[in-house]
N, C-alpha and C positions, 0 to 999 in steps of 0.2 A: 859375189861371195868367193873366199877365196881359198881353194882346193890345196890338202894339206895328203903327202903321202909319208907314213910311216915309215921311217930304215929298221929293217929289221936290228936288232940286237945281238951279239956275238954267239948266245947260247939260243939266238930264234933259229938260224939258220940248218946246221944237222938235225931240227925236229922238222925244219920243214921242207926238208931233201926230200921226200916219199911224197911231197904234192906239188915241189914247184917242177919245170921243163923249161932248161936255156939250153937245149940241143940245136945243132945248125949242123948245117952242110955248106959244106965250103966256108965255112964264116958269115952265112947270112942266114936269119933268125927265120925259123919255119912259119912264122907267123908275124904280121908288123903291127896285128892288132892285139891290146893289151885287154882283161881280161879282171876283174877287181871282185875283191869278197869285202864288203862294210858292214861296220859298225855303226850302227845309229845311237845317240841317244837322246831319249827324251827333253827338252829344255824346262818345260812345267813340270815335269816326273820323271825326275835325275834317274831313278833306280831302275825305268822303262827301258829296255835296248830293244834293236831291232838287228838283226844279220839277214842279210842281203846278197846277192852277184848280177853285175851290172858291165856291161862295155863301156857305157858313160855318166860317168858319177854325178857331174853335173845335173843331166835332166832328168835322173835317177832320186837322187834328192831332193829338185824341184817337183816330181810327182810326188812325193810324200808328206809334202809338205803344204801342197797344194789341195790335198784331200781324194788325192785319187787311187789310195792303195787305201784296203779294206781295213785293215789292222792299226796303220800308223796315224788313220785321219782321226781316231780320239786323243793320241796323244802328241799333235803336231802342237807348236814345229819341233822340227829335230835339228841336230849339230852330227857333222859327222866327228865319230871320236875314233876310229879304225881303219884304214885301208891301206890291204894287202893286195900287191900287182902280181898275176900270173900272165907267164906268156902262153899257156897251154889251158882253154876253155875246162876239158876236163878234172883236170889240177883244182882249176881255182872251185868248179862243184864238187866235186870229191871234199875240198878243206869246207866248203860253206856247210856239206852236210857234218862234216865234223864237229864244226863249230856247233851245231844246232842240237849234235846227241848230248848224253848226259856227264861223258868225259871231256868233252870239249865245252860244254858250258863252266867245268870247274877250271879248264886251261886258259879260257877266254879271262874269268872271275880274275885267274890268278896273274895271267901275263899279260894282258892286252885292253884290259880297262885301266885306267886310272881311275884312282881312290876319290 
């Protein structure tokens, strides 16, 4: 399966100054491991999403698709349809819990699902 990473869009970018961190010292990146907030969605129940954070999207996917997360094993399999790379752990939980409140469920609706 083959792993697909979102480029943000011209107008993603300044909203999401406040969770992403490409800070370095010296020119070398404070962390070398990357850091993902996904998007799932349903493939038998288009209208099902799932939001996620993961270090490895791969066997991340394959557990849920596999039946081993409590919530997604009714509505597997899934597609991923979102992911967003943070180089800062904290970052990318801060935007997951975003994504999961009730202004970020309308920002999700609005900017990062497809119709």
């Amino acid at each position: 399966m083959q792993e697909s990473v979102q480029q943000p869009q011209n107008w993603v970018i300044p909203l999401f100054a406040q969770f992403s961190s490409f800070r370095t010292v010296s020119g070398v990146p404070k962390e070398t491991q990357f850091h993902y907030v996904y998007i799932l969605r349903s493939i038998p129940s288009p209208k099902k999403t799932y939001i996620g954070y993961t270090t490895n999207l791969s066997s991340r996917l394959y557990g849920h698709n596999s039946g081993n997360t409590k919530y997604t094993c009714r509505y597997r399999p899934w597609e991923m349809e979102t992911v967003i790379r943070f180089r800062d752990k904290h970052c990318a939980l801060a935007f997951e819990t975003y994504l999961k409140s009730h202004s970020g469920k309308a920002f999700l609706n609005k900017r990062l699902l497809s119709s």
